[in-house]
Backbone as XML, in Angstrom:
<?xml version="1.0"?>
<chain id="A" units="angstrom">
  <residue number="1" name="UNK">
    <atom name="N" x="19.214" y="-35.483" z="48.777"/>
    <atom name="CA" x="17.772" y="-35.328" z="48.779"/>
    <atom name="C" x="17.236" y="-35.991" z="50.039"/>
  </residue>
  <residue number="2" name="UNK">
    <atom name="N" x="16.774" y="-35.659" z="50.737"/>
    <atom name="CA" x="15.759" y="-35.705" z="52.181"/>
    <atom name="C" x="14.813" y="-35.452" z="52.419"/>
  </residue>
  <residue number="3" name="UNK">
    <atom name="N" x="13.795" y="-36.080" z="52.944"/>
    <atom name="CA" x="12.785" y="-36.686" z="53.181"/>
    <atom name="C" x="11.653" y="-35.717" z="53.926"/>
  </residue>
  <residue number="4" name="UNK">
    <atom name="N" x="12.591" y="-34.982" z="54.922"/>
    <atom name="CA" x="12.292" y="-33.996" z="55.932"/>
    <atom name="C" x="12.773" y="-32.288" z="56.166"/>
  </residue>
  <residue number="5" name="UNK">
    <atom name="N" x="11.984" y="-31.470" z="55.795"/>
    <atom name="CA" x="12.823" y="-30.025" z="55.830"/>
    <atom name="C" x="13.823" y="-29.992" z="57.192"/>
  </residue>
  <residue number="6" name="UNK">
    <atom name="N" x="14.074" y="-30.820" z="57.821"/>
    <atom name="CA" x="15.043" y="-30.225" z="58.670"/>
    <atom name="C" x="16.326" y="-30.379" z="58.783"/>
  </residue>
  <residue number="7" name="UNK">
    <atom name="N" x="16.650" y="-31.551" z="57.665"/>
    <atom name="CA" x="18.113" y="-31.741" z="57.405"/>
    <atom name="C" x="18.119" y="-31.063" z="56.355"/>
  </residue>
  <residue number="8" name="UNK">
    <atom name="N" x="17.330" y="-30.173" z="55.608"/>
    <atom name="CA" x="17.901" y="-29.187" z="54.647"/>
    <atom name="C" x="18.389" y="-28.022" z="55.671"/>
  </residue>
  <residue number="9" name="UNK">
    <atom name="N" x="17.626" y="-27.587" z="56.812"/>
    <atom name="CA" x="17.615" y="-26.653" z="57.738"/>
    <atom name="C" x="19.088" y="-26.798" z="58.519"/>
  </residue>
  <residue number="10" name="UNK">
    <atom name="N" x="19.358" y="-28.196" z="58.357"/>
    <atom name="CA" x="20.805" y="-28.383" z="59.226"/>
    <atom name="C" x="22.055" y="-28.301" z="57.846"/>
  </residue>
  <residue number="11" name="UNK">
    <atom name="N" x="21.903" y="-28.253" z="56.724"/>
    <atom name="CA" x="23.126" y="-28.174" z="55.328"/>
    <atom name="C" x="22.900" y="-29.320" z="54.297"/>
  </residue>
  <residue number="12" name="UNK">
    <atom name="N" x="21.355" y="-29.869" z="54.242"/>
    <atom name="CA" x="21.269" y="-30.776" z="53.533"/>
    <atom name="C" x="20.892" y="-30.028" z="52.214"/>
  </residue>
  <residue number="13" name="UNK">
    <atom name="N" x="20.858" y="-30.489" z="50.713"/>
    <atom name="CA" x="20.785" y="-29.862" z="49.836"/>
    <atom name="C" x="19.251" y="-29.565" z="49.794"/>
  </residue>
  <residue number="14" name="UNK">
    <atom name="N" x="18.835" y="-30.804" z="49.687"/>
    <atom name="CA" x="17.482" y="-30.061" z="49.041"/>
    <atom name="C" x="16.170" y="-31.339" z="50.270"/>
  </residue>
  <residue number="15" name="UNK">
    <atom name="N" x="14.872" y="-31.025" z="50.321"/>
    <atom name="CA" x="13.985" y="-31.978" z="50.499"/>
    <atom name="C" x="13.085" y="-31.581" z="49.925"/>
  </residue>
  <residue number="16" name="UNK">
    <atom name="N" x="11.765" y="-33.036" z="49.516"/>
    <atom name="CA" x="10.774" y="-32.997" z="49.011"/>
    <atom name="C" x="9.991" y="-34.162" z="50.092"/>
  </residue>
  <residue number="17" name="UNK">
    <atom name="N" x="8.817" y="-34.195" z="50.845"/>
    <atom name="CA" x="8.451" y="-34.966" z="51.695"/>
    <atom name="C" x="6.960" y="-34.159" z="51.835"/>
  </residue>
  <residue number="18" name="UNK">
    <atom name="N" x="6.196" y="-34.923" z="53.199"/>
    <atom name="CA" x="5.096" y="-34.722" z="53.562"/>
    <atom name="C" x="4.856" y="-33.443" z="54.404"/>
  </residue>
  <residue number="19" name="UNK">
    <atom name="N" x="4.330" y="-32.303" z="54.471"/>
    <atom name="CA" x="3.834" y="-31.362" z="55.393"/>
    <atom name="C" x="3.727" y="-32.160" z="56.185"/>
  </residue>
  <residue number="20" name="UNK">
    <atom name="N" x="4.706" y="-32.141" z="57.665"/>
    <atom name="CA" x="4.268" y="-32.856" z="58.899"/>
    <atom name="C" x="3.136" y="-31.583" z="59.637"/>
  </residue>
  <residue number="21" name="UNK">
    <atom name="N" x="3.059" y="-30.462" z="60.330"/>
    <atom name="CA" x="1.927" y="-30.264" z="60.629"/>
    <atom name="C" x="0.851" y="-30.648" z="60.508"/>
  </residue>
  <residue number="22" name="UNK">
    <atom name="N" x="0.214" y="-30.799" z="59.166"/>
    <atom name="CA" x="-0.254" y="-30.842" z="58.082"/>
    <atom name="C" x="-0.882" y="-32.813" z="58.789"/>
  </residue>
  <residue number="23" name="UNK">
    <atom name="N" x="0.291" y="-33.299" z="58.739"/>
    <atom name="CA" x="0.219" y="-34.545" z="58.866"/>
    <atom name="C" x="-0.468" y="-34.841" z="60.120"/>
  </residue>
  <residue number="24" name="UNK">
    <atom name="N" x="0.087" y="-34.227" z="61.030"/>
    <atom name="CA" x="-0.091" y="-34.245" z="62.805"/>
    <atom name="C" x="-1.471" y="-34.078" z="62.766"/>
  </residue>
  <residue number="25" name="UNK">
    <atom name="N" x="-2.019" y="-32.548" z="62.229"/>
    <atom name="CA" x="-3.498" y="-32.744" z="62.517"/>
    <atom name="C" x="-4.242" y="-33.774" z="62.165"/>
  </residue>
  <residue number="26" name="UNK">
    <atom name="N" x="-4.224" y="-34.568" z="61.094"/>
    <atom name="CA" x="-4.538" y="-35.679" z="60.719"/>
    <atom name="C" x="-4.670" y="-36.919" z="61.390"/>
  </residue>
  <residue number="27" name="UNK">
    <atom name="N" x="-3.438" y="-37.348" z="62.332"/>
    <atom name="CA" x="-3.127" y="-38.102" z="63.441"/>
    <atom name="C" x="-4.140" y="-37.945" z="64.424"/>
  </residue>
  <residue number="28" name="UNK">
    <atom name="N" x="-4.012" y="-36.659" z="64.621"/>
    <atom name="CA" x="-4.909" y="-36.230" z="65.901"/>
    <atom name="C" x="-6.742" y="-36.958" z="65.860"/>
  </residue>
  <residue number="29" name="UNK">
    <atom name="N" x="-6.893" y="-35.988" z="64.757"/>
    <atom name="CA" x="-8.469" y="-36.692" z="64.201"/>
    <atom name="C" x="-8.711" y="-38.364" z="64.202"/>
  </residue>
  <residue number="30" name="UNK">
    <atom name="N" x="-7.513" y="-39.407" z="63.372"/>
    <atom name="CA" x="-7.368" y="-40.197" z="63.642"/>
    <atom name="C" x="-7.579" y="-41.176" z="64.931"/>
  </residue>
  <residue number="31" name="UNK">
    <atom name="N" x="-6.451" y="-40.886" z="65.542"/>
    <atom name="CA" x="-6.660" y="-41.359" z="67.058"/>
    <atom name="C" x="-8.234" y="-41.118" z="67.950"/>
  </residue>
  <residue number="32" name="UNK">
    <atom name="N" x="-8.439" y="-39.653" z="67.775"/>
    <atom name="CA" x="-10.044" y="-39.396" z="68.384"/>
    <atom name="C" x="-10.887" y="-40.842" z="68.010"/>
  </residue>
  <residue number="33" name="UNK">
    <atom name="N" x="-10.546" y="-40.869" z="66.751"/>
    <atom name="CA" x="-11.927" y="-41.944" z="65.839"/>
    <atom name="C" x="-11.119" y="-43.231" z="66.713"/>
  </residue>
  <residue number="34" name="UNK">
    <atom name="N" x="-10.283" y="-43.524" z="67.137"/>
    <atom name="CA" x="-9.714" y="-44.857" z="67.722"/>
    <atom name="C" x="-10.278" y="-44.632" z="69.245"/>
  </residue>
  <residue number="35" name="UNK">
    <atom name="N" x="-10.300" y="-44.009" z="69.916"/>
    <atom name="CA" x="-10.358" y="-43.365" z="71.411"/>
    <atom name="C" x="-12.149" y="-43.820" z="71.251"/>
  </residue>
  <residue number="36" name="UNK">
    <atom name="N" x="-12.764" y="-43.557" z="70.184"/>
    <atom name="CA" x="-14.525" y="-43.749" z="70.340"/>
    <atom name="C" x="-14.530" y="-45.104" z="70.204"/>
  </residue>
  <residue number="37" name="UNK">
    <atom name="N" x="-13.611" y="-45.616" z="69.833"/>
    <atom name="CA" x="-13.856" y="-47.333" z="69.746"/>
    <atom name="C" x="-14.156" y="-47.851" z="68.300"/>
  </residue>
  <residue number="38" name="UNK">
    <atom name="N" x="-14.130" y="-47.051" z="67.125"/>
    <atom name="CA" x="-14.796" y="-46.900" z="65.508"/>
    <atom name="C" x="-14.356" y="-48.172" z="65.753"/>
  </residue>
  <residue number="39" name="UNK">
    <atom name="N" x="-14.981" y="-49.103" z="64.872"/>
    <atom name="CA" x="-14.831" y="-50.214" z="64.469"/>
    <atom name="C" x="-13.428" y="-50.053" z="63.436"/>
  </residue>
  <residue number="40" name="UNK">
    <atom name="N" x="-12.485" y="-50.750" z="63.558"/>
    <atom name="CA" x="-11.162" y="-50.892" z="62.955"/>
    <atom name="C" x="-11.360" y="-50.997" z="61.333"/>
  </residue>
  <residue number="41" name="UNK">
    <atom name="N" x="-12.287" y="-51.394" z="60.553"/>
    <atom name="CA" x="-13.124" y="-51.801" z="59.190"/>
    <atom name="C" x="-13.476" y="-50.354" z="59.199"/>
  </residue>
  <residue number="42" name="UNK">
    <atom name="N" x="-14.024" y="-49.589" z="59.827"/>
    <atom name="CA" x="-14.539" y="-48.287" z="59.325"/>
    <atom name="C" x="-13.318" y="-47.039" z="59.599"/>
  </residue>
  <residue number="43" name="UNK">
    <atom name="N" x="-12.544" y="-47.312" z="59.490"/>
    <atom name="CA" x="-11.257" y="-46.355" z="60.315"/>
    <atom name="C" x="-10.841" y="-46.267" z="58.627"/>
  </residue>
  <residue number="44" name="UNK">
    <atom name="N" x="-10.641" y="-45.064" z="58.073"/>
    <atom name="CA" x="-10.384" y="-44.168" z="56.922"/>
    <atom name="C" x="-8.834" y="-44.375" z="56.757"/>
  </residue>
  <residue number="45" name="UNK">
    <atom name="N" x="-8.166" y="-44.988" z="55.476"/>
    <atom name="CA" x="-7.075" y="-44.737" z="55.125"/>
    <atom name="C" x="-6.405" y="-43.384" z="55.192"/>
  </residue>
  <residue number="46" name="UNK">
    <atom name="N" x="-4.964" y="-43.307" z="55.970"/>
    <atom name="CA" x="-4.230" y="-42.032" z="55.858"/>
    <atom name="C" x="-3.685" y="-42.348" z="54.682"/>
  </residue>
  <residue number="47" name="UNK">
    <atom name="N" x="-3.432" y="-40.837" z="53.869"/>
    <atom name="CA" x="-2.244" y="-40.144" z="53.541"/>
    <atom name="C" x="-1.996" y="-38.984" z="52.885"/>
  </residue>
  <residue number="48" name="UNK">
    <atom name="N" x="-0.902" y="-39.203" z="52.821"/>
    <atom name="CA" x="-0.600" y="-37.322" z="52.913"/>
    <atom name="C" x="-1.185" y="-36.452" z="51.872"/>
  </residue>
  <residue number="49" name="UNK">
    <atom name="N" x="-1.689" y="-35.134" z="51.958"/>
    <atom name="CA" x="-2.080" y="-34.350" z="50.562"/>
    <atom name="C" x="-1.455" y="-33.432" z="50.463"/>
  </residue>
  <residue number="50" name="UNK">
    <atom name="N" x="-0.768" y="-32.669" z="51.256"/>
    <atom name="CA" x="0.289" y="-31.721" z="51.168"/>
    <atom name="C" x="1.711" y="-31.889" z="51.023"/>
  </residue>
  <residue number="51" name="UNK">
    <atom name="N" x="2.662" y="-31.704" z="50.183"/>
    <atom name="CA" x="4.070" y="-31.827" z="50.121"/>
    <atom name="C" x="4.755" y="-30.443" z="49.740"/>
  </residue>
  <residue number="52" name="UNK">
    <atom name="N" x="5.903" y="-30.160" z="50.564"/>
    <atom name="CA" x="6.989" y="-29.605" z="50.343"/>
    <atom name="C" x="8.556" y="-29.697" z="50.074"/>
  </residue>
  <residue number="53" name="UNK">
    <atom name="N" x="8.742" y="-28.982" z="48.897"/>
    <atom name="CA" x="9.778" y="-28.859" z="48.726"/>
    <atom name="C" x="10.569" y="-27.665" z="48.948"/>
  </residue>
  <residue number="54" name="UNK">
    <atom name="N" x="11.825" y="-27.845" z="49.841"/>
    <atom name="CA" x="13.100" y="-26.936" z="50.399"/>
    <atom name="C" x="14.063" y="-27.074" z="49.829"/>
  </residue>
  <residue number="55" name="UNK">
    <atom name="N" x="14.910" y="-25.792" z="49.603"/>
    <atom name="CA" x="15.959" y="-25.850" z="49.135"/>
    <atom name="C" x="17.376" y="-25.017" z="49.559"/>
  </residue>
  <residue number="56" name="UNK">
    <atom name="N" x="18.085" y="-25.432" z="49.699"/>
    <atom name="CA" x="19.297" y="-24.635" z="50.785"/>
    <atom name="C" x="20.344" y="-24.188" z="49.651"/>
  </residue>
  <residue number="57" name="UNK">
    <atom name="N" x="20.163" y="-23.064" z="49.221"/>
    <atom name="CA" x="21.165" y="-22.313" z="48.035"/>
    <atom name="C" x="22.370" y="-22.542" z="48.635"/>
  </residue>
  <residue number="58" name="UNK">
    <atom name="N" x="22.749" y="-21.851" z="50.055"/>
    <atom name="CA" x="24.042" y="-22.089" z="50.342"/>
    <atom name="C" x="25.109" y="-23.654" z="50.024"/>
  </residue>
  <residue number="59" name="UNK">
    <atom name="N" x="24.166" y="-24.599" z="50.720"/>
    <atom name="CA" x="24.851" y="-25.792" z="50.319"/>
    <atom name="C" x="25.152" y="-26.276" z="48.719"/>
  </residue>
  <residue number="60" name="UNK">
    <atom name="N" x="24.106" y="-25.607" z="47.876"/>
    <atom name="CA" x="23.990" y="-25.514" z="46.187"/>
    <atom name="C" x="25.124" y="-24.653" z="45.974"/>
  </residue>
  <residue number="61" name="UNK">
    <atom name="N" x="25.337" y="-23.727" z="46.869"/>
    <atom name="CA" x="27.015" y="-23.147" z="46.222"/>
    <atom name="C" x="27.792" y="-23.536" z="46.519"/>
  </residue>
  <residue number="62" name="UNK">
    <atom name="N" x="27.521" y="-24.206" z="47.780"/>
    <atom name="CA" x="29.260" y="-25.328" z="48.202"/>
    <atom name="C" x="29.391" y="-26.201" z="47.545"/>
  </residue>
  <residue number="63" name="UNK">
    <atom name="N" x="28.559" y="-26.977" z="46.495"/>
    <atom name="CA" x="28.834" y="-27.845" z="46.260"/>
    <atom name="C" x="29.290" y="-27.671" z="44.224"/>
  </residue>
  <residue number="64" name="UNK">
    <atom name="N" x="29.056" y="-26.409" z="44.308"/>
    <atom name="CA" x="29.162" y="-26.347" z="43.110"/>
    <atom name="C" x="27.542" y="-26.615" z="42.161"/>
  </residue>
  <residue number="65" name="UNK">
    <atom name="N" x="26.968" y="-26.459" z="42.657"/>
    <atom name="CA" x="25.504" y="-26.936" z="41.898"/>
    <atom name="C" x="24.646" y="-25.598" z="41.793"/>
  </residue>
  <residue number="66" name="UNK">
    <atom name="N" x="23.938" y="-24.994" z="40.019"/>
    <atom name="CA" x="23.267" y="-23.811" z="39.923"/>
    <atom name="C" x="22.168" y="-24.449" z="39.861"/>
  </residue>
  <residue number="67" name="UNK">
    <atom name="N" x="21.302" y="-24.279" z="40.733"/>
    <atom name="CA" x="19.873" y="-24.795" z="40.914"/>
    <atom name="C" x="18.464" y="-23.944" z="39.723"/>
  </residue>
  <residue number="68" name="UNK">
    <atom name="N" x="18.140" y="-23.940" z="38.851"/>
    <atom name="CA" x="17.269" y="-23.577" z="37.629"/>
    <atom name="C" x="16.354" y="-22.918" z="38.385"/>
  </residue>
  <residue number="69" name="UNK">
    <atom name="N" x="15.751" y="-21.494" z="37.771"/>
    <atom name="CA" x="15.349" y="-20.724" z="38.648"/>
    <atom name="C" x="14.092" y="-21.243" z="38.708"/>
  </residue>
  <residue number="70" name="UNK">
    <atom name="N" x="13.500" y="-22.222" z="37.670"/>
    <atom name="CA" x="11.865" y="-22.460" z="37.455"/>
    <atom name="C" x="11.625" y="-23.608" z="38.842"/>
  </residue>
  <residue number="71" name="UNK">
    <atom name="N" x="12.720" y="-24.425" z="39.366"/>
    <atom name="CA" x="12.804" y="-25.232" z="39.982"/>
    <atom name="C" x="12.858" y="-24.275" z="41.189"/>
  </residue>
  <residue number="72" name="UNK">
    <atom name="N" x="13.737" y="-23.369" z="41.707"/>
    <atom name="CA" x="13.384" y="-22.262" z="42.868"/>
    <atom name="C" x="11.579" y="-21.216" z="42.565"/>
  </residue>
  <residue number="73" name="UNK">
    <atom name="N" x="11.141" y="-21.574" z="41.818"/>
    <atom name="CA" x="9.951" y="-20.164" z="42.185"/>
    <atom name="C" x="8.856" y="-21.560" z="42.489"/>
  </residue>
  <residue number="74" name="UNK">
    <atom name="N" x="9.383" y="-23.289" z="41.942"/>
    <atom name="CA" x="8.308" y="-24.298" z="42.683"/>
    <atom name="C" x="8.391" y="-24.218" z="44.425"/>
  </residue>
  <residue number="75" name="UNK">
    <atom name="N" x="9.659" y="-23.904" z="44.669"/>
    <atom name="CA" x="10.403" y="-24.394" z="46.107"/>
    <atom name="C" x="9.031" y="-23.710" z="47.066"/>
  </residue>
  <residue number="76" name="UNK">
    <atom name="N" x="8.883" y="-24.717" z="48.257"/>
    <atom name="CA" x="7.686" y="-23.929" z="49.259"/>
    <atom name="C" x="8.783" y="-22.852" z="50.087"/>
  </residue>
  <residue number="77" name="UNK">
    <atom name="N" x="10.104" y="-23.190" z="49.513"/>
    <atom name="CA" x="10.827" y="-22.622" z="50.802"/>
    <atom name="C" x="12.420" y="-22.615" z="50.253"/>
  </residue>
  <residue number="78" name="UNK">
    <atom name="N" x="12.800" y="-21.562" z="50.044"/>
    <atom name="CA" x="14.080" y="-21.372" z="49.829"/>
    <atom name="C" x="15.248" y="-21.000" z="51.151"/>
  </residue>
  <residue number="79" name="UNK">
    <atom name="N" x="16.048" y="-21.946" z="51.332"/>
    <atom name="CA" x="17.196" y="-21.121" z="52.493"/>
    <atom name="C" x="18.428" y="-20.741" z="51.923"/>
  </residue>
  <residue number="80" name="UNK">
    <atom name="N" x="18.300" y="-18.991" z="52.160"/>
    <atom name="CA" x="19.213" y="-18.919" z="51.831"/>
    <atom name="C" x="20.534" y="-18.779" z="52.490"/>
  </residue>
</chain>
């Protein structure tokens, strides 16, 4: 289990983590409000509201593991 879709993308089994896009734009807005000088007290807690979960069937058959189909139709992203 991993943190980041891209070690599912490289043969990792499965991830559940933060939409980084998702995240980045967030950063972006962030920093702007730092760049105006916001007073550090008025600067808005991050965190994340979007999450995905990936899942790499192939590595689920190497390993011997039948992944439940209700658990694949949650997946944002199946590789097959």
């Amino acid at each position: 289990m991993f943190g980041v879709r891209d070690n599912v993308a490289a043969g990792g089994l499965m991830s559940y983590g933060t939409y980084l896009p998702d995240l980045y734009r967030k950063q972006g807005a962030y920093i702007a409000l730092v760049l105006k000088e916001t007073n550090a007290a008025d600067l808005p807690v991050l965190q994340p509201t979007r999450f995905e979960l990936v899942i790499n069937l192939k590595t689920a058959k190497a390993l011997g593991l039948e992944i439940p189909a209700t658990l694949l139709a949650r997946a944002d992203e199946v590789i097959e």
